[in-house]
Biopython code that builds the backbone (N, CA, C, O; Angstrom):
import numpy as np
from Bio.PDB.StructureBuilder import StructureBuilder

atoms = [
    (1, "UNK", "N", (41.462, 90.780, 118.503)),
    (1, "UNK", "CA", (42.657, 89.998, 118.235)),
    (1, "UNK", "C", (42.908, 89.917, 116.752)),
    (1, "UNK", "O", (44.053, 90.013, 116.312)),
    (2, "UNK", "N", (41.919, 89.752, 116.015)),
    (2, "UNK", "CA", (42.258, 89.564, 114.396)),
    (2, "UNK", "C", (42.577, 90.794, 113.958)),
    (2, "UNK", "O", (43.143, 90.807, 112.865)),
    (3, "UNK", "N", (42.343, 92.078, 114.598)),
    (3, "UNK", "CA", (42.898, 93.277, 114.127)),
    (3, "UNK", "C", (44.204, 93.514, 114.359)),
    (3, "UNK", "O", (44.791, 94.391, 113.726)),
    (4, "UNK", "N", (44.757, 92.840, 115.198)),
    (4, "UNK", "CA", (45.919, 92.971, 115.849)),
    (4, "UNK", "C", (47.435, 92.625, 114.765)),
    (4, "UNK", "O", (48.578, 93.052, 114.596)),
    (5, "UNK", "N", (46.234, 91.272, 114.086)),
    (5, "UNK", "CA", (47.409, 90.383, 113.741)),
    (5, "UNK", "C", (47.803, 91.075, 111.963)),
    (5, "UNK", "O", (48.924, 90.815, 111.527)),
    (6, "UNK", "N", (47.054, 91.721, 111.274)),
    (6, "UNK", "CA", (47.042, 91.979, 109.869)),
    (6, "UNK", "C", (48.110, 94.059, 110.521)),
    (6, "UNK", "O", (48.823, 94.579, 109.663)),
    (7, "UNK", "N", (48.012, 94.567, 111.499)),
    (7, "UNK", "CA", (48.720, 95.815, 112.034)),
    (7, "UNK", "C", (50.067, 95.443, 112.127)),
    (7, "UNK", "O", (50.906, 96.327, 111.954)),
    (8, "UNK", "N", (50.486, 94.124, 112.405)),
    (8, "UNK", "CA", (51.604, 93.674, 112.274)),
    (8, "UNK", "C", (52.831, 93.164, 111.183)),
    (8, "UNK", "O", (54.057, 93.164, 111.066)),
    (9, "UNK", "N", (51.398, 92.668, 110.367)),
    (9, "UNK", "CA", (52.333, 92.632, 108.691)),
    (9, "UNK", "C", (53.042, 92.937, 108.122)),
    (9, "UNK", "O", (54.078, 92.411, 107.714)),
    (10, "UNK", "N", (52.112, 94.872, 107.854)),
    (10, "UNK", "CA", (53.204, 95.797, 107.375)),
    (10, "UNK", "C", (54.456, 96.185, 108.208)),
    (10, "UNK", "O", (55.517, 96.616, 107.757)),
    (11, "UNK", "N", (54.154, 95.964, 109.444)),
    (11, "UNK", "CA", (55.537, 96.476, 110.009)),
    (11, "UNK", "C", (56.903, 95.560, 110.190)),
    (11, "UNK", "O", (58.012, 95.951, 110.554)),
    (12, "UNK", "N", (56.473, 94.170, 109.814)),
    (12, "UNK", "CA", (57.535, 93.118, 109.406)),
    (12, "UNK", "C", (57.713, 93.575, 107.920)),
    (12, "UNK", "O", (58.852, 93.557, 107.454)),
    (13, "UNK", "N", (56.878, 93.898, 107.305)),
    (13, "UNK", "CA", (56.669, 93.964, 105.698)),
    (13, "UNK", "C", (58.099, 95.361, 105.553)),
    (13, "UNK", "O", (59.200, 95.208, 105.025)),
    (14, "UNK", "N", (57.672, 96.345, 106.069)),
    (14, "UNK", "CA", (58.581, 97.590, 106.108)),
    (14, "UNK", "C", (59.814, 96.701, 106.360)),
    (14, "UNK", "O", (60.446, 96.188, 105.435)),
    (15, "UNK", "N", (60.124, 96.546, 107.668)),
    (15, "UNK", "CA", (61.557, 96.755, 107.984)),
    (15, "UNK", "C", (61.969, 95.394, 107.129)),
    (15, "UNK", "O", (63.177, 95.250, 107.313)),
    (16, "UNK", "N", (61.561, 94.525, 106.425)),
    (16, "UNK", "CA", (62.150, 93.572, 105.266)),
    (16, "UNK", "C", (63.390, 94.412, 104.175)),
    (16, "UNK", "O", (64.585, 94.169, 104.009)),
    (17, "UNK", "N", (62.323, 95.658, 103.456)),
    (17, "UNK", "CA", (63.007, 96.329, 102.769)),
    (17, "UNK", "C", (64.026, 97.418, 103.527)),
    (17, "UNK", "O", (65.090, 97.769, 103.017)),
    (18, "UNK", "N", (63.719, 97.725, 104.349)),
    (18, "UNK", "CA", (64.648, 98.666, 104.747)),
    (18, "UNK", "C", (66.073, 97.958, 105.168)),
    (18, "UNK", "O", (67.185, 98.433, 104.936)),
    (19, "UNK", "N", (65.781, 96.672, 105.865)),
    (19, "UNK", "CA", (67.158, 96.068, 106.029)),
    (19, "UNK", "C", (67.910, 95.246, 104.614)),
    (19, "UNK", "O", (69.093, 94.964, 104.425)),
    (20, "UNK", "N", (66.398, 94.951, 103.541)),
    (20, "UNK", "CA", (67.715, 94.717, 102.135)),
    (20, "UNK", "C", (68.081, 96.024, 101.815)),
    (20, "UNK", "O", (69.207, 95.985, 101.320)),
    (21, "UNK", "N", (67.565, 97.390, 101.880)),
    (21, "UNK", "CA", (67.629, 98.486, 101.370)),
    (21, "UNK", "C", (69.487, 98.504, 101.934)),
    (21, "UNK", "O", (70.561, 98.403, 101.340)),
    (22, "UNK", "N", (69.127, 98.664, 103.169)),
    (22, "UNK", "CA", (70.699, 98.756, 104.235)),
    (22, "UNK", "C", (71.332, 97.932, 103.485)),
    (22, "UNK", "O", (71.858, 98.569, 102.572)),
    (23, "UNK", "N", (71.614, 96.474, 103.386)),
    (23, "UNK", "CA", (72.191, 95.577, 102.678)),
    (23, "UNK", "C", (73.058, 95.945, 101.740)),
    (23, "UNK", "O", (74.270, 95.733, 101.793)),
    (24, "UNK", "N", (72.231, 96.737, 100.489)),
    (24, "UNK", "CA", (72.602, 97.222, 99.302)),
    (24, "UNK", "C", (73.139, 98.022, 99.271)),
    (24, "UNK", "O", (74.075, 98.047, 98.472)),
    (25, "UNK", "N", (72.940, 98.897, 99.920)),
    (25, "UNK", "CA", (73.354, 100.530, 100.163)),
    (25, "UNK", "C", (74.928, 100.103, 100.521)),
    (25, "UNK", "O", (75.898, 100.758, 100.140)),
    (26, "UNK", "N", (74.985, 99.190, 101.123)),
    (26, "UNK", "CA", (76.515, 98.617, 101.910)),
    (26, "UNK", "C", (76.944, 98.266, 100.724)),
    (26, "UNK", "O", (77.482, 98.854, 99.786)),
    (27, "UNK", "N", (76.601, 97.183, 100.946)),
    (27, "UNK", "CA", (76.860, 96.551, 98.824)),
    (27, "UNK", "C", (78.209, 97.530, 98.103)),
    (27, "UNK", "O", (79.429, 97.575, 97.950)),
    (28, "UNK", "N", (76.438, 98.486, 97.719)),
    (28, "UNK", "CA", (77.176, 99.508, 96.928)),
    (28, "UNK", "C", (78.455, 100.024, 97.255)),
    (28, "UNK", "O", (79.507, 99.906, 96.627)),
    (29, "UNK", "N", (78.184, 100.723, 98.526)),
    (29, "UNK", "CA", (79.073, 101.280, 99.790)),
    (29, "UNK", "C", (80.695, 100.883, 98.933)),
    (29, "UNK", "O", (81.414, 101.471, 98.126)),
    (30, "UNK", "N", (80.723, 99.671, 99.592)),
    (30, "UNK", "CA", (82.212, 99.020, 99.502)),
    (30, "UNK", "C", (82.583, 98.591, 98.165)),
    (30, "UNK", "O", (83.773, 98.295, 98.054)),
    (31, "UNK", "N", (81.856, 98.480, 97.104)),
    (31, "UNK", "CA", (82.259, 98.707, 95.901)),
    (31, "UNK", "C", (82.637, 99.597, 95.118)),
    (31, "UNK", "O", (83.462, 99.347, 94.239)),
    (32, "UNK", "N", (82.117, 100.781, 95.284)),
    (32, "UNK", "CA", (82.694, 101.922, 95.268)),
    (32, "UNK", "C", (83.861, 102.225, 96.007)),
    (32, "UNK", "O", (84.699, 102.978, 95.511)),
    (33, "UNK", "N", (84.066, 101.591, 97.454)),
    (33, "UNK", "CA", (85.897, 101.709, 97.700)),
    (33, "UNK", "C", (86.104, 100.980, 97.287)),
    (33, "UNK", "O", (86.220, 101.440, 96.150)),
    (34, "UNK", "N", (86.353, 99.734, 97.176)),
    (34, "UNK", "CA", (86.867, 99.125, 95.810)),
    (34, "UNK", "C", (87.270, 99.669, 94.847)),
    (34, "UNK", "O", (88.491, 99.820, 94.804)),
    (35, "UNK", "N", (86.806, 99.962, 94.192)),
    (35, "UNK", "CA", (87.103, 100.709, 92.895)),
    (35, "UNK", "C", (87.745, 101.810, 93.067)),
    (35, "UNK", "O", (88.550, 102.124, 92.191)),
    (36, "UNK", "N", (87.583, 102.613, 94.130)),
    (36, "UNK", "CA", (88.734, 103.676, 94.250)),
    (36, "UNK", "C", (90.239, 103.292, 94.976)),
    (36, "UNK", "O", (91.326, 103.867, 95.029)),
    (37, "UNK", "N", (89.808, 102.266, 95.398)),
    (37, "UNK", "CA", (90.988, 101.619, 96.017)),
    (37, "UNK", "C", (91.718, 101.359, 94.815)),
    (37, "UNK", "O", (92.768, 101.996, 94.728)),
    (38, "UNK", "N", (91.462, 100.643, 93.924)),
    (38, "UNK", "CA", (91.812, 100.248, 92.553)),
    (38, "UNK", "C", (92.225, 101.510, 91.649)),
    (38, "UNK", "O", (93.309, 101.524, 91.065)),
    (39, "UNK", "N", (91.652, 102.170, 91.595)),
    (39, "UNK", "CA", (92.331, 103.687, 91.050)),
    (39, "UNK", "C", (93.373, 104.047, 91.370)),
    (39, "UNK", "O", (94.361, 104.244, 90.664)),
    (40, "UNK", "N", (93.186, 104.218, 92.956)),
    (40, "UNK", "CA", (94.342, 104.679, 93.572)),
    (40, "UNK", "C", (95.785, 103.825, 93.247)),
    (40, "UNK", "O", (96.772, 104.447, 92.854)),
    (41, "UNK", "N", (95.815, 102.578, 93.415)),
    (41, "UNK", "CA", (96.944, 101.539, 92.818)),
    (41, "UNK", "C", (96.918, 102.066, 91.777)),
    (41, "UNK", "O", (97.577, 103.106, 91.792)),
    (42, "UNK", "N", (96.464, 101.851, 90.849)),
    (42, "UNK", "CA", (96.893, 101.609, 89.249)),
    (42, "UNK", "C", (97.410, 103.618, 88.642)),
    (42, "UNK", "O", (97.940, 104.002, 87.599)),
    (43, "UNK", "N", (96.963, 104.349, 89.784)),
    (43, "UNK", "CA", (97.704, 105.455, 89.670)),
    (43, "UNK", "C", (99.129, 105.499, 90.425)),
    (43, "UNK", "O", (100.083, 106.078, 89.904)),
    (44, "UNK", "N", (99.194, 105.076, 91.251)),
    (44, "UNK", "CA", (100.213, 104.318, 92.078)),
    (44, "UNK", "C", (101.494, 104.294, 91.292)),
    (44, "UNK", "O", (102.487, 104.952, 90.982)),
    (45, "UNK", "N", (100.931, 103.237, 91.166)),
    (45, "UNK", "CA", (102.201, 101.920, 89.740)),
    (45, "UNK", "C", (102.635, 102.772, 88.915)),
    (45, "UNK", "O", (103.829, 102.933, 88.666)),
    (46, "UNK", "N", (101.401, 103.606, 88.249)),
    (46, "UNK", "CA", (101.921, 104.033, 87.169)),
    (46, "UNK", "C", (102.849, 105.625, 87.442)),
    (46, "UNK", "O", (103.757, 105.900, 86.658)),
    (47, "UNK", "N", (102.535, 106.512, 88.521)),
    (47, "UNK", "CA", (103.815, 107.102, 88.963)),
    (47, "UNK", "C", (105.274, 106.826, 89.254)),
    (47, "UNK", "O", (106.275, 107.486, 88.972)),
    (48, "UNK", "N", (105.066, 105.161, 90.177)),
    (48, "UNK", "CA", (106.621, 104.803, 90.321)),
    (48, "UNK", "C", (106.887, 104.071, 89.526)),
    (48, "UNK", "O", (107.804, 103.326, 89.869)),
    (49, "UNK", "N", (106.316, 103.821, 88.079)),
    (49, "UNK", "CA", (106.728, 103.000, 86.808)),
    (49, "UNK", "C", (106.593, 101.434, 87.491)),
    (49, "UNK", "O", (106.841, 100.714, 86.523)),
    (50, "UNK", "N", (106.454, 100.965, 88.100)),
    (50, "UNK", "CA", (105.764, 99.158, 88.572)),
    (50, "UNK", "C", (104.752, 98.795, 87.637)),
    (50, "UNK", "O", (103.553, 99.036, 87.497)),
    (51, "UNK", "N", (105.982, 97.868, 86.803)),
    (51, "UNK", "CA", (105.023, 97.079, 85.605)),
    (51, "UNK", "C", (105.141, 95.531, 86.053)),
    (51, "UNK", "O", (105.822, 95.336, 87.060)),
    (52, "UNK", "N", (104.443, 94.183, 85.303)),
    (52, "UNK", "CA", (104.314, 93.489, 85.779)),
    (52, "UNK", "C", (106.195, 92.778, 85.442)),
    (52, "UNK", "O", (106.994, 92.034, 86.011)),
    (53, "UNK", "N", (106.167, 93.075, 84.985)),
    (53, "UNK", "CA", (107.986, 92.677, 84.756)),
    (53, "UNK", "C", (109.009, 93.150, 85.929)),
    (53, "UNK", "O", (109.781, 92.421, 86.551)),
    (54, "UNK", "N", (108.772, 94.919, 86.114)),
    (54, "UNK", "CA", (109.557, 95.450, 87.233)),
    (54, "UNK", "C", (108.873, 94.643, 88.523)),
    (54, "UNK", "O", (109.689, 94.114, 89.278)),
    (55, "UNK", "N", (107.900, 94.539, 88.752)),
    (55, "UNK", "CA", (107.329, 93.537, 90.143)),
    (55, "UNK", "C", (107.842, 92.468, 89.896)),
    (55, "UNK", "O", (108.652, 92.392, 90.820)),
    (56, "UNK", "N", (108.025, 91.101, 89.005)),
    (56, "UNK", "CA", (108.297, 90.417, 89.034)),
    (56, "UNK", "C", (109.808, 90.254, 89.268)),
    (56, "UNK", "O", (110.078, 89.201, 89.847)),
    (57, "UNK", "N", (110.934, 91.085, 88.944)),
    (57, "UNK", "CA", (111.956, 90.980, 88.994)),
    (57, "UNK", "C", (112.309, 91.470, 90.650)),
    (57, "UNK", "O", (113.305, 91.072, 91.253)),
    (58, "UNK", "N", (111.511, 92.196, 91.099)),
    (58, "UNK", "CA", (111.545, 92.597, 92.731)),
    (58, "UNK", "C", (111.056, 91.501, 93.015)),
    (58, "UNK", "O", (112.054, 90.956, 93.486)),
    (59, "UNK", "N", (110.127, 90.643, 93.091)),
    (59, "UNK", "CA", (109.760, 89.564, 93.461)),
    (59, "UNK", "C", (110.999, 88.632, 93.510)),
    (59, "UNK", "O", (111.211, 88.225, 94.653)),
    (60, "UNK", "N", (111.754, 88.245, 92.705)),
    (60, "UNK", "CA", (112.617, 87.018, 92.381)),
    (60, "UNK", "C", (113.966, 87.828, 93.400)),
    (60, "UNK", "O", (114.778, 87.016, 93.843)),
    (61, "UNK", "N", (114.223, 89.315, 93.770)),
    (61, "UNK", "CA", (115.376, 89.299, 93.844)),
    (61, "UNK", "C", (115.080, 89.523, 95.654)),
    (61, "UNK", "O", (116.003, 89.644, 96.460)),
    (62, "UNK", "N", (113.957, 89.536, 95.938)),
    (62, "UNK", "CA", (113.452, 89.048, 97.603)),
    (62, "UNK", "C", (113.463, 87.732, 97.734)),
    (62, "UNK", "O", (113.853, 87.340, 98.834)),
    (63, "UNK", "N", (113.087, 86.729, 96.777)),
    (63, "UNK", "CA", (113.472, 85.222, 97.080)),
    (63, "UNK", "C", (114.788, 84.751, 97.459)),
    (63, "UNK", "O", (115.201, 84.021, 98.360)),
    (64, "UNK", "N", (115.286, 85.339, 96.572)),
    (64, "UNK", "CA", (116.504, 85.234, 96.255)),
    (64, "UNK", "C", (116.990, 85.718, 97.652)),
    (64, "UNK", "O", (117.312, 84.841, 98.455)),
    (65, "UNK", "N", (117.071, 86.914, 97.992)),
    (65, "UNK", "CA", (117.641, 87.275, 99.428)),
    (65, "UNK", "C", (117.034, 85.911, 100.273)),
    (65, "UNK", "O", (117.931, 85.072, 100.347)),
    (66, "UNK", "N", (116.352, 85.660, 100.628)),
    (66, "UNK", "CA", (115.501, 84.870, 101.334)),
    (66, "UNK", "C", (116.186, 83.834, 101.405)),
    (66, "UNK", "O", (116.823, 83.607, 102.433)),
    (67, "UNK", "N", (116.210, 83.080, 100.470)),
    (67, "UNK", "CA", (116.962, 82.005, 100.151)),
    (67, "UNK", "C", (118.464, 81.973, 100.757)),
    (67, "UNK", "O", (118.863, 81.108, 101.535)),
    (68, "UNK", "N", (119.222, 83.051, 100.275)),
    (68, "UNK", "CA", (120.649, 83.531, 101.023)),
    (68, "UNK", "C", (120.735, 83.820, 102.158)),
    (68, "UNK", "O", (121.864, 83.756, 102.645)),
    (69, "UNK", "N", (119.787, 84.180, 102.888)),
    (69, "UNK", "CA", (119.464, 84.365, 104.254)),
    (69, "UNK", "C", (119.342, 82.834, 105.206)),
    (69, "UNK", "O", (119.872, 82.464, 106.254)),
    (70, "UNK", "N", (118.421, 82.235, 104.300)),
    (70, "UNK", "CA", (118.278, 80.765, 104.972)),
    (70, "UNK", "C", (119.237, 80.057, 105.185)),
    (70, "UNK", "O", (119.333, 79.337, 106.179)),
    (71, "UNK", "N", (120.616, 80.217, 103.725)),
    (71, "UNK", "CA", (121.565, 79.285, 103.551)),
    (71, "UNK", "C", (122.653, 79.607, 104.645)),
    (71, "UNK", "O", (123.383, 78.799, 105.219)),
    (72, "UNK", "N", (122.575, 81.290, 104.836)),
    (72, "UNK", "CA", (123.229, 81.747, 105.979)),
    (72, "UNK", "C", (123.040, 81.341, 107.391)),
    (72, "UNK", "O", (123.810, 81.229, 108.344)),
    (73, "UNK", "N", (121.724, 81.151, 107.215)),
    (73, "UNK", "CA", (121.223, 80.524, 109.183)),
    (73, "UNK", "C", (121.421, 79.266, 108.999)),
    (73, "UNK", "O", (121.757, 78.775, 110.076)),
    (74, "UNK", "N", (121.374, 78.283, 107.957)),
    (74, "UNK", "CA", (122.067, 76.950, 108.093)),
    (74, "UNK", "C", (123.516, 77.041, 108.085)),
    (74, "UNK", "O", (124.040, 76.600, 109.108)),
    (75, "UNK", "N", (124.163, 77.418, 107.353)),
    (75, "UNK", "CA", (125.784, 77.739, 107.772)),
    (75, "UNK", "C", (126.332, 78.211, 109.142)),
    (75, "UNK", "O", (127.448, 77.963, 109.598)),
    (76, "UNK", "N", (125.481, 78.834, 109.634)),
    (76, "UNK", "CA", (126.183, 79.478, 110.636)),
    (76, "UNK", "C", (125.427, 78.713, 111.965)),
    (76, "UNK", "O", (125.936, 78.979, 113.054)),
    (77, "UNK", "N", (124.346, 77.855, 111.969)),
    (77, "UNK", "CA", (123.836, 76.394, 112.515)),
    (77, "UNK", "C", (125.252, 75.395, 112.394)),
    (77, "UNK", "O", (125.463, 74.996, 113.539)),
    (78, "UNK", "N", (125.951, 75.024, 111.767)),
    (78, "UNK", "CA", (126.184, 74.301, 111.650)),
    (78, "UNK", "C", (127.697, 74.668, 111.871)),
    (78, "UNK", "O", (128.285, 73.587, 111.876)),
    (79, "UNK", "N", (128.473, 75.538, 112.029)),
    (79, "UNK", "CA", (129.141, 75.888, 112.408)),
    (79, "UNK", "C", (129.701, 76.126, 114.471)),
    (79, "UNK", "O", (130.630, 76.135, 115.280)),
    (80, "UNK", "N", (128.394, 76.255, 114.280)),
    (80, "UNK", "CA", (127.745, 76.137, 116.023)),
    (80, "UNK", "C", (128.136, 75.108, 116.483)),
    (80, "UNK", "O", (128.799, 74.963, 117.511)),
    (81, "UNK", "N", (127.597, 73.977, 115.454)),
    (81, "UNK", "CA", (127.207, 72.551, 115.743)),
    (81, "UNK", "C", (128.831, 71.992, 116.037)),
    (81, "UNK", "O", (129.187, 71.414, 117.064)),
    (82, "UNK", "N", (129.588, 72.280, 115.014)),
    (82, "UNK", "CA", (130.924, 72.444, 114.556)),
    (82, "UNK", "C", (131.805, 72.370, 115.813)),
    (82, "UNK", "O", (132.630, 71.482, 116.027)),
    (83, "UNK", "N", (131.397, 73.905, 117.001)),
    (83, "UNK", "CA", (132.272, 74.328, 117.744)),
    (83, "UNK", "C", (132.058, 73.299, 119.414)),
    (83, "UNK", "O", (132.714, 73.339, 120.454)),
    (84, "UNK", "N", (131.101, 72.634, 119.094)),
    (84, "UNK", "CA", (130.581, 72.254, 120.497)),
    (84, "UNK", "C", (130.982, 70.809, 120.387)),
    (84, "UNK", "O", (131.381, 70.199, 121.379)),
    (85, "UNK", "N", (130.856, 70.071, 118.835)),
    (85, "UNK", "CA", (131.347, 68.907, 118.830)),
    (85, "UNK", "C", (132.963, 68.711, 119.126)),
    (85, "UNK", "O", (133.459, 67.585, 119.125)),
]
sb = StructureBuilder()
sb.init_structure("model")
sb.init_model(0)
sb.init_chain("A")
sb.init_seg("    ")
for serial, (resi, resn, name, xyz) in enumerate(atoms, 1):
    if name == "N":
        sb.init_residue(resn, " ", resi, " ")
    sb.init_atom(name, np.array(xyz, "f"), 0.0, 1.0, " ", f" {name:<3s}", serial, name[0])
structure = sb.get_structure()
């Protein structure tokens, strides 16, 4: 029995590292897409010229629709409201 129990050690002992080994290896793994993910954008942008100014001004002029869109579904709510009263 006492031989039994020290045959067992190393083989908890092994698969310790092999599953941080796995761990890391992943780690790494997805940081490296990361970073090419990130390449890929910032080559991206810089083909269709998207600077933080040109995004921002696409940004404001989708609110903006948005906004005109909303004011439209309340107008035309209330027009509804309008025909039934």
């Amino acid at each position: 029995a006492g031989g039994a129990g020290p045959s067992q050690e190393p083989e908890e002992g092994a698969e310790a590292p092999s599953e941080a080994d796995a761990a890391e290896a992943a780690k790494k793994a997805e940081e490296a897409r990361l970073l090419l993910l990130l390449e890929t954008l910032t080559e991206e942008r810089i083909r269709f010229g998207i600077t933080a100014e040109s995004q921002a001004a696409a940004s404001a002029e989708v609110a903006e629709a948005a906004r005109l869109d909303a004011a439209a579904d309340e107008a035309e709510e209330e027009a509804e409201a309008d025909k039934e009263a």
